[in-house]
LOVOMAR-399515 format. One record per residue (C-alpha): residue in three letters; x, y, z. Coordinates in pm, 1 decimal, always signed. Example, Ala and Ser with C-alpha at 12.3 -4.5 7.8 and 13.67 -1.06 7.14 Angstrom:
LOVOMAR-399515
<r res="ALA" east="+1230.0" north="-450.0" up="+780.0"/>
<r res="SER" east="+1367.0" north="-106.0" up="+714.0"/>
END
This chain:
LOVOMAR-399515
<r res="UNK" east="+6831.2" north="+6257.6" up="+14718.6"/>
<r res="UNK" east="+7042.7" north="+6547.4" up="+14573.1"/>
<r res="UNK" east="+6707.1" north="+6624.1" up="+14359.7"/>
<r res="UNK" east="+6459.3" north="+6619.3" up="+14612.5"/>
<r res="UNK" east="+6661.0" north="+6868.4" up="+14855.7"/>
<r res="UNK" east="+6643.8" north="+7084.0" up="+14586.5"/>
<r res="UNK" east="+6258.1" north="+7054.9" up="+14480.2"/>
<r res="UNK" east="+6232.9" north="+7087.1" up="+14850.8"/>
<r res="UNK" east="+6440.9" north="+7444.8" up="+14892.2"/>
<r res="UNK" east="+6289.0" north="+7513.8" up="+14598.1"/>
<r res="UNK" east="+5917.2" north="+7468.1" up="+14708.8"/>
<r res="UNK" east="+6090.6" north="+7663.4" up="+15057.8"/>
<r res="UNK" east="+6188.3" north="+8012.8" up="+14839.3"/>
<r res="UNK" east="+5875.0" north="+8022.5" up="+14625.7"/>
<r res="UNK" east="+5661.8" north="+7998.3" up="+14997.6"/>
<r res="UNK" east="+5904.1" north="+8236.3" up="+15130.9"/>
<r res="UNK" east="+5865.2" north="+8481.1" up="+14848.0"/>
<r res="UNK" east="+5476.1" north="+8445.8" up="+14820.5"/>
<r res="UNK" east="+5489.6" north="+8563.5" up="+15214.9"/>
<r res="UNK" east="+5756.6" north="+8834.2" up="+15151.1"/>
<r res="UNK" east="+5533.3" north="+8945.6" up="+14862.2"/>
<r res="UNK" east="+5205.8" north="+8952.7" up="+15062.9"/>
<r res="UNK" east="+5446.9" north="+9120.1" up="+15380.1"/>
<r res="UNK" east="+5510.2" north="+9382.8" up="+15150.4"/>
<r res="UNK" east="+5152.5" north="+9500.5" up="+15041.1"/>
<r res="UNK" east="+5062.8" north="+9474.5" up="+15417.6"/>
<r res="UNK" east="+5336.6" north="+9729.9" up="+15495.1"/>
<r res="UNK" east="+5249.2" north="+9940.3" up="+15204.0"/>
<r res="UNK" east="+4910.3" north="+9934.7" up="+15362.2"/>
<r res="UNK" east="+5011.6" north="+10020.2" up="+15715.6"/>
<r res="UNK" east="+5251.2" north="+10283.7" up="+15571.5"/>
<r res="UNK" east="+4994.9" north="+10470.9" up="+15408.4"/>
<r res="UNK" east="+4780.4" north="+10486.7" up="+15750.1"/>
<r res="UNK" east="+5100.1" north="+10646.4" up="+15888.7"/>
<r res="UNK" east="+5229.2" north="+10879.6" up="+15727.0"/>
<r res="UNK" east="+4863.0" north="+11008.5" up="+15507.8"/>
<r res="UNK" east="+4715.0" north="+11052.2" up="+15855.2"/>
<r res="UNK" east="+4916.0" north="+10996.0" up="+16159.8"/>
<r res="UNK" east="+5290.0" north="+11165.0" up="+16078.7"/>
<r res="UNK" east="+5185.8" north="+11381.2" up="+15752.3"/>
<r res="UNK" east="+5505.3" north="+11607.7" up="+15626.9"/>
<r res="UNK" east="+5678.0" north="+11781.1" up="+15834.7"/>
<r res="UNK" east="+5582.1" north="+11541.0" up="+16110.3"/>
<r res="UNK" east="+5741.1" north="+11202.1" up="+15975.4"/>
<r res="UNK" east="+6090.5" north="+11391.5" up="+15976.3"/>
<r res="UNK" east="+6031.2" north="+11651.9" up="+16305.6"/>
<r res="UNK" east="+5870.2" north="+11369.7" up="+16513.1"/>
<r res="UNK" east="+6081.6" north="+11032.7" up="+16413.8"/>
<r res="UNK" east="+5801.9" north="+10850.6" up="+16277.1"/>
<r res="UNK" east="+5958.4" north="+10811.4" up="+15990.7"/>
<r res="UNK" east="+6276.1" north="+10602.0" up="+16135.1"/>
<r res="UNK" east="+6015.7" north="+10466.0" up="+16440.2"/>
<r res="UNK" east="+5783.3" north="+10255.1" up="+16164.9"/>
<r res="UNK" east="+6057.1" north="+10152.5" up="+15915.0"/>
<r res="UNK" east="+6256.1" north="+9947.4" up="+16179.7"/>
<r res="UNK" east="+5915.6" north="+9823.4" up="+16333.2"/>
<r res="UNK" east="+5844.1" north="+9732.9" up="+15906.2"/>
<r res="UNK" east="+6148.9" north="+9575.8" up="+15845.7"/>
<r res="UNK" east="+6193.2" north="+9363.8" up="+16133.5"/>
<r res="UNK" east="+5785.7" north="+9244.0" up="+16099.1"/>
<r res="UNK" east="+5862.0" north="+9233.5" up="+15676.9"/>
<r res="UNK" east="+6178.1" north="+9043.4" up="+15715.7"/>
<r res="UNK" east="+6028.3" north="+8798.3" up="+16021.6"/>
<r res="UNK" east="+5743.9" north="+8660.6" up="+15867.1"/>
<r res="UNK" east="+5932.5" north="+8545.7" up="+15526.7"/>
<r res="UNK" east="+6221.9" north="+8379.6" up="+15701.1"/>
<r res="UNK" east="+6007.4" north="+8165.8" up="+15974.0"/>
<r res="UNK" east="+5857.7" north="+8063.5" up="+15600.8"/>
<r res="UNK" east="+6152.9" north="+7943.3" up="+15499.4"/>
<r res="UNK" east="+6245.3" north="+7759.4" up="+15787.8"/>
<r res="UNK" east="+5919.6" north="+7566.3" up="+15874.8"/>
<r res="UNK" east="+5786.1" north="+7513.8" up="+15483.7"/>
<r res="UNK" east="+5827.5" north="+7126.6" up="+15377.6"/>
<r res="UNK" east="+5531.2" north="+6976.7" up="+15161.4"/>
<r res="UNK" east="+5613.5" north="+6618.4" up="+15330.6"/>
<r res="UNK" east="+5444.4" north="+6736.4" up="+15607.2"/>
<r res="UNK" east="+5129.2" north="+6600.9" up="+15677.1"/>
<r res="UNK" east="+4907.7" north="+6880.7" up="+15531.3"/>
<r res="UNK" east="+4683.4" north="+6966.4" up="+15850.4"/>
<r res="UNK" east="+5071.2" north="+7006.5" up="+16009.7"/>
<r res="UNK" east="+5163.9" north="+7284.9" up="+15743.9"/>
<r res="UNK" east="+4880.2" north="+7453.2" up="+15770.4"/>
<r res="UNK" east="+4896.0" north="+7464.7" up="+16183.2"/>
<r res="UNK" east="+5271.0" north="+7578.8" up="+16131.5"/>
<r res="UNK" east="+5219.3" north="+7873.4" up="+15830.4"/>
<r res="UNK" east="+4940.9" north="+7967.4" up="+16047.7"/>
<r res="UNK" east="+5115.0" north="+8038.6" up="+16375.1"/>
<r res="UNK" east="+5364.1" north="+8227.3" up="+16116.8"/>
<r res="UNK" east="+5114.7" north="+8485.8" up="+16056.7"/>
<r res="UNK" east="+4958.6" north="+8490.8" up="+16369.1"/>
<r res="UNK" east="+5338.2" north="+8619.7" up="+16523.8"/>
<r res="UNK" east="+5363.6" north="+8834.3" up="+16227.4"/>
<r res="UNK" east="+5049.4" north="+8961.6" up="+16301.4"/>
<r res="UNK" east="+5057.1" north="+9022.7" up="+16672.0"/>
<r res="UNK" east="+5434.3" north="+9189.2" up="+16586.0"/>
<r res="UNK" east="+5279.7" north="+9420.0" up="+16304.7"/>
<r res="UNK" east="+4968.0" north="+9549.5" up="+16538.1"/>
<r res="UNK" east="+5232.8" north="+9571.8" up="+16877.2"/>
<r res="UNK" east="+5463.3" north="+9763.8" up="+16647.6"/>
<r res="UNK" east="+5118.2" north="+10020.8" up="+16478.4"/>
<r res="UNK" east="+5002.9" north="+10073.4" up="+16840.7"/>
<r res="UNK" east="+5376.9" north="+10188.1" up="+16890.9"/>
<r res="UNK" east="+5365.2" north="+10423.5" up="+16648.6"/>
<r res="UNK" east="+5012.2" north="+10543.6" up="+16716.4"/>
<r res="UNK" east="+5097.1" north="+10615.1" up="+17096.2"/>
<r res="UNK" east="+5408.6" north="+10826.3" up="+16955.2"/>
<r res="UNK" east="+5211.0" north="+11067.2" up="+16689.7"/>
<r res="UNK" east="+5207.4" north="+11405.6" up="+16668.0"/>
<r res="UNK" east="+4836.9" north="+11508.9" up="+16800.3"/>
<r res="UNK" east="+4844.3" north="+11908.5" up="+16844.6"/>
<r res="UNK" east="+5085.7" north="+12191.1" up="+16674.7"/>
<r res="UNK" east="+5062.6" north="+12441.2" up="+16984.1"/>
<r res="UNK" east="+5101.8" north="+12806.3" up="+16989.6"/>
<r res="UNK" east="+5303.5" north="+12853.6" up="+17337.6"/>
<r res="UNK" east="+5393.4" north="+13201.9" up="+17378.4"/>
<r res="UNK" east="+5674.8" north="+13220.5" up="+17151.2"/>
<r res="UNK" east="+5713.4" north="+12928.0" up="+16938.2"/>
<r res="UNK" east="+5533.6" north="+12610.3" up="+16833.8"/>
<r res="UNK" east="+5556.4" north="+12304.8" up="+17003.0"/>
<r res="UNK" east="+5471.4" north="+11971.1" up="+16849.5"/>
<r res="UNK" east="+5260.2" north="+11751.2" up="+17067.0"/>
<r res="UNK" east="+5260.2" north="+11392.9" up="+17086.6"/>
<r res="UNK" east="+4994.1" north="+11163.1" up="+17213.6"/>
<r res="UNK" east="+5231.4" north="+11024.6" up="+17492.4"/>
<r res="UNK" east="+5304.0" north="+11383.3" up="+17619.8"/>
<r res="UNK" east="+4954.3" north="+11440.8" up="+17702.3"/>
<r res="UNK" east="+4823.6" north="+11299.8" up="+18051.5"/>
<r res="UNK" east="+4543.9" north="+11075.1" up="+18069.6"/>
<r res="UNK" east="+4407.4" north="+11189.3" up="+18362.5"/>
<r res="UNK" east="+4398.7" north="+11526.8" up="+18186.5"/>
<r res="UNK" east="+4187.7" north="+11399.5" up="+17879.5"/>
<r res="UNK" east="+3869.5" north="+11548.0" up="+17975.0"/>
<r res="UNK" east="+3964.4" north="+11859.3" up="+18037.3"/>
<r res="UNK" east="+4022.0" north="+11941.9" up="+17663.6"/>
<r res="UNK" east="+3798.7" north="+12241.6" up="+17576.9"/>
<r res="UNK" east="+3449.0" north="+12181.3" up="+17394.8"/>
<r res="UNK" east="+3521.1" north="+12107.4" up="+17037.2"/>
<r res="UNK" east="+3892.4" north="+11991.2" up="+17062.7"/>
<r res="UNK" east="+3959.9" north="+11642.8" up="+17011.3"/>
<r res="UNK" east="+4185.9" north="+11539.6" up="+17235.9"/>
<r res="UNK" east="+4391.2" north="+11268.5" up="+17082.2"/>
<r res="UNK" east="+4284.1" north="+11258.8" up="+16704.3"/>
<r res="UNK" east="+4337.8" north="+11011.3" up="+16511.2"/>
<r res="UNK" east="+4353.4" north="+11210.6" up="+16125.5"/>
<r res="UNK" east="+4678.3" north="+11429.6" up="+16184.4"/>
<r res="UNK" east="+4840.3" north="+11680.1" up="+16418.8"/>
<r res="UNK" east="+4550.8" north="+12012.9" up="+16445.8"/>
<r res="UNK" east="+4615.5" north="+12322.6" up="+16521.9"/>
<r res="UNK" east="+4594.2" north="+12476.5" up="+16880.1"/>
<r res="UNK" east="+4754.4" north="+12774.6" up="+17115.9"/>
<r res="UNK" east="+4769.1" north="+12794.6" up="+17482.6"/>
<r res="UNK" east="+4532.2" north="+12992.3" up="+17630.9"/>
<r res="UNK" east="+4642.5" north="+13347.0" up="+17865.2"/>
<r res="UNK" east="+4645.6" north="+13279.4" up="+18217.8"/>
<r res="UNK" east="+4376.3" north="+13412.9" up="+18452.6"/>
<r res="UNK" east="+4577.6" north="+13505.7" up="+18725.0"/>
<r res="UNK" east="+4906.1" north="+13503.3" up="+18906.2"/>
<r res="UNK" east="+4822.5" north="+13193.0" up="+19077.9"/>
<r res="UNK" east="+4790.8" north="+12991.0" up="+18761.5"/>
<r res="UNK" east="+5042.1" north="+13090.2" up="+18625.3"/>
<r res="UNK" east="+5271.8" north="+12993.8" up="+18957.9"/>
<r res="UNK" east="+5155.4" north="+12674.1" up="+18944.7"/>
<r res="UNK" east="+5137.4" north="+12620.1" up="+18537.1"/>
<r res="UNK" east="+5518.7" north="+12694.4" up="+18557.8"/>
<r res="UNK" east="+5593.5" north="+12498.6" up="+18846.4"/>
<r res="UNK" east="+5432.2" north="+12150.6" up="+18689.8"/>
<r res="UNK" east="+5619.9" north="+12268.5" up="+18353.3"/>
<r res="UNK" east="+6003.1" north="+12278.2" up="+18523.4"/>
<r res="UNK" east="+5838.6" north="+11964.4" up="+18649.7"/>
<r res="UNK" east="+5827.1" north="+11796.2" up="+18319.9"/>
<r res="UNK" east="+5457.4" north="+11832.6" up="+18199.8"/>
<r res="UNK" east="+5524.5" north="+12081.6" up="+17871.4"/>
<r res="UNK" east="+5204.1" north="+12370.5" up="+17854.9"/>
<r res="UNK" east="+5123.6" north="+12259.1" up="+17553.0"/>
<r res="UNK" east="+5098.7" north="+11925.7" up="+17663.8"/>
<r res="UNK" east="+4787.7" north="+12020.4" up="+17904.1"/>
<r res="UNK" east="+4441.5" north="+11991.8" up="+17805.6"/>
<r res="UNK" east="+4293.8" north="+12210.2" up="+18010.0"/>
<r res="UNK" east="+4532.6" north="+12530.7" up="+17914.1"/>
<r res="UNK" east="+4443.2" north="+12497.8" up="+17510.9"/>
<r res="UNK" east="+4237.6" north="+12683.3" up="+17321.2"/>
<r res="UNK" east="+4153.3" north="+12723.2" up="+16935.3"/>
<r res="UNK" east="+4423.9" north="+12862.5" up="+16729.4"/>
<r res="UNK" east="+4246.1" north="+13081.2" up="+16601.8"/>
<r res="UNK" east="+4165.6" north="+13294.1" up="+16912.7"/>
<r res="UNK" east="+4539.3" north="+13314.2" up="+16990.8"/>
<r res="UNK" east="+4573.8" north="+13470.5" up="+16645.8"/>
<r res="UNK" east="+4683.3" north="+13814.5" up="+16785.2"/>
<r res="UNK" east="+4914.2" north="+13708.3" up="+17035.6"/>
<r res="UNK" east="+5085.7" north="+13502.7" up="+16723.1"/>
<r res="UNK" east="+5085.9" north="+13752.4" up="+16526.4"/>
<r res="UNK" east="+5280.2" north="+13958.4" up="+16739.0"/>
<r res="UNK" east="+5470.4" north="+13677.8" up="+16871.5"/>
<r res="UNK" east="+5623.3" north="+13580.2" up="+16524.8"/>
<r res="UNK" east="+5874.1" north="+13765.9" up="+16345.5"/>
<r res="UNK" east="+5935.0" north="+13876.4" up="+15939.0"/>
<r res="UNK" east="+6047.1" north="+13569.8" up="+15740.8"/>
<r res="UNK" east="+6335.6" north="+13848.1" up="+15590.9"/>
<r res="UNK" east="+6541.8" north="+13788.2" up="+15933.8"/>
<r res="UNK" east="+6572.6" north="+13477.1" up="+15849.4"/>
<r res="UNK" east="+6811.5" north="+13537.3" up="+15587.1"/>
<r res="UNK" east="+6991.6" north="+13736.4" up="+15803.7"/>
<r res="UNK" east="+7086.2" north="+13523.0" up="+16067.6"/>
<r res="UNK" east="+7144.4" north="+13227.2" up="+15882.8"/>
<r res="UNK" east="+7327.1" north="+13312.0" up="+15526.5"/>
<r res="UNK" east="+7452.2" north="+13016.7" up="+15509.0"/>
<r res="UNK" east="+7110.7" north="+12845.4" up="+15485.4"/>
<r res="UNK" east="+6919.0" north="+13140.1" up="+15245.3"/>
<r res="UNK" east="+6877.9" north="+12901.6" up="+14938.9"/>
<r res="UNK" east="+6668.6" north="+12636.8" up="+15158.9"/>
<r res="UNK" east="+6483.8" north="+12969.1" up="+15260.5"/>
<r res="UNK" east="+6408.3" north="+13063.3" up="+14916.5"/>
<r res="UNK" east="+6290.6" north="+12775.5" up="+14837.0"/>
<r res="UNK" east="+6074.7" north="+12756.0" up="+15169.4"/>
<r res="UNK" east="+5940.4" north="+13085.1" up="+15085.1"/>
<r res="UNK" east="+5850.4" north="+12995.2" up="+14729.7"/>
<r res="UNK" east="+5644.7" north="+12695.0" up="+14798.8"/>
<r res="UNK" east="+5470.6" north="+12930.4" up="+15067.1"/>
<r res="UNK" east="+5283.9" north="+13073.2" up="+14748.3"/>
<r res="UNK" east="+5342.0" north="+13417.6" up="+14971.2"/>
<r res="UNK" east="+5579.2" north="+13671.7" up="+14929.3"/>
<r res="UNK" east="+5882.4" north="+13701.4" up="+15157.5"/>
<r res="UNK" east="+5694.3" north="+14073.4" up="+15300.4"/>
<r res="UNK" east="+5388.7" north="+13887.6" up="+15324.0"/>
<r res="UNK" east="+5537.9" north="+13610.6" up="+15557.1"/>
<r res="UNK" east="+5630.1" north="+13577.2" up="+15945.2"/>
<r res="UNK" east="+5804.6" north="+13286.8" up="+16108.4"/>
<r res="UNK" east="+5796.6" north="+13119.2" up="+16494.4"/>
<r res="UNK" east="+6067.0" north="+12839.0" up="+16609.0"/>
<r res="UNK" east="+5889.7" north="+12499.2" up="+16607.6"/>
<r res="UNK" east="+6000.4" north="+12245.7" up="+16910.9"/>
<r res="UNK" east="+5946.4" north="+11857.0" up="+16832.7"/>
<r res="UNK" east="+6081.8" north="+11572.9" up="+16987.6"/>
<r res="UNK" east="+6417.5" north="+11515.4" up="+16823.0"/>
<r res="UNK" east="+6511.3" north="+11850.5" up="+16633.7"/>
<r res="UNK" east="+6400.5" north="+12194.6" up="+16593.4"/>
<r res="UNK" east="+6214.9" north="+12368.1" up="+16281.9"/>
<r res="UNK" east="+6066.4" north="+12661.3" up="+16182.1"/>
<r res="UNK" east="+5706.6" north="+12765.4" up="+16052.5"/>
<r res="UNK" east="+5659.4" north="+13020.7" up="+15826.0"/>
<r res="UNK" east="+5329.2" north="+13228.3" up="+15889.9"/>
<r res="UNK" east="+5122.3" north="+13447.0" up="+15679.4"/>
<r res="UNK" east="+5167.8" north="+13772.4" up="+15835.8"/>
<r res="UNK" east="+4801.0" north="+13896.2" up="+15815.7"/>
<r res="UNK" east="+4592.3" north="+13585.3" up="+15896.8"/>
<r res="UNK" east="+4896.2" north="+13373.5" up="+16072.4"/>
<r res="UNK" east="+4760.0" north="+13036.7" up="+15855.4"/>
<r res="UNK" east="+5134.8" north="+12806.2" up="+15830.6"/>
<r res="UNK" east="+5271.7" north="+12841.8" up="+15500.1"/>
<r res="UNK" east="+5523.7" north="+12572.7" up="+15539.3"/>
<r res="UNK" east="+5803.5" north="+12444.3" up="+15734.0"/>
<r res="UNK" east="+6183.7" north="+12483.0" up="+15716.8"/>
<r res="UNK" east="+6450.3" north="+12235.7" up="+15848.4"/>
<r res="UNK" east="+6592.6" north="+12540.8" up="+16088.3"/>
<r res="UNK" east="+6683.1" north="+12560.4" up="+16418.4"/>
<r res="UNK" east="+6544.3" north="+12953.4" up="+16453.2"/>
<r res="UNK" east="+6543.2" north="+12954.3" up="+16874.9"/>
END
């Protein structure tokens, strides 16, 4: 008796770790889909996407494995083992896609130029309703990364009354389709907008060694480099900016508002 309990727990942890081991190349797949296109650097850290899919991960990683263990017993009849490990991976399954399409809805989709900083943009933020108003050429909710975008000058007073109104409102500028434009256009107004990457230093002494090292990896000069605040959901970073063409040169974990 005592030997067959443990041929049988035995025959339970090798099942169990053949599903952890299979749970595990599944997440290393989904992972790379995350954070390779969806939440690329800065954005894993900025936008919580990080944190979001490792809980989602672990909970699917750990679920499938132990529902193993539980319901695993070769004196089942065999068409009754395969029903059972079957429903295992059909919950793991349905978990693992519920728990993608809850990261997917929270990526970053747009880095947008508002006036005076950039503002990460998520795919919830944007309204669906407002979709098809994305300019010609703009993807509205892409699917390879965050691109880059600014918001577009207002054409009169009476747009801008209202575009401020919805914003106190809750709707974020940035977040509306129909007030982007490419980032490239805006390159003036950013240009003016951001400010020398040497100020940094200045305000925040206590931080100039993560600014060197910002600045290095920037492949630019510290005179050849401009910085704007950068607004995400959970913190607050900063860009650095070449100061001629305004391409982003990197990112900085710096609250610069």
């Amino acid at each position: 008796m005592t030997h067959t309990l443990a041929l049988n727990w035995k025959d339970r942890l090798r099942a169990s770790g053949i599903h952890l081991g299979i749970s595990l190349l599944i997440a290393t797949l989904a992972a790379g889909l995350v954070f390779a296109l969806w939440y690329p650097y800065p954005y894993r850290e900025i936008s919580g996407g990080r944190e979001l899919f490792l809980i989602i991960v672990a909970v699917d990683v750990v679920l499938g494995p132990l529902i193993t263990l539980a319901v695993f017993n070769r004196s089942k009849p065999r068409g009754e083992l395969v029903r059972d490990l079957g429903i295992v991976g059909l919950i793991q399954l349905a978990a693992l896609i519920y728990g993608l399409w809850t990261v997917s809805v929270a990526r970053p989709v747009h880095l947008v130029f508002e006036f005076d900083r950039l503002r990460v943009i998520h795919a919830i933020d944007v309204p669906e309703e407002m979709l098809s108003q994305a300019p010609p050429g703009v993807s509205a909710m892409p699917l390879t990364g965050p691109t880059l975008l600014a918001v577009r000058s207002f054409r009169d007073a009476g747009e801008e009354a209202t575009a401020t109104l919805v914003a106190l409102q809750g709707l974020h500028l940035s977040a509306r389709p129909d007030l982007w434009q490419g980032y490239e256009q805006a390159r003036p107004r950013v240009l003016v907008a951001a400010k020398p990457a040497g100020e940094l230093k200045r305000r925040f002494p206590k931080q100039v060694v993560e600014i060197d090292e910002a600045i290095a990896q920037s492949g630019r000069p510290e005179s050849a480099l401009k910085y704007l605040p950068v607004a995400a959901r959970k913190s607050f970073w900063t860009a650095l900016l070449d100061a001629e063409s305004a391409e982003i040169r990197g990112f900085i974990p710096l609250d610069s508002f």
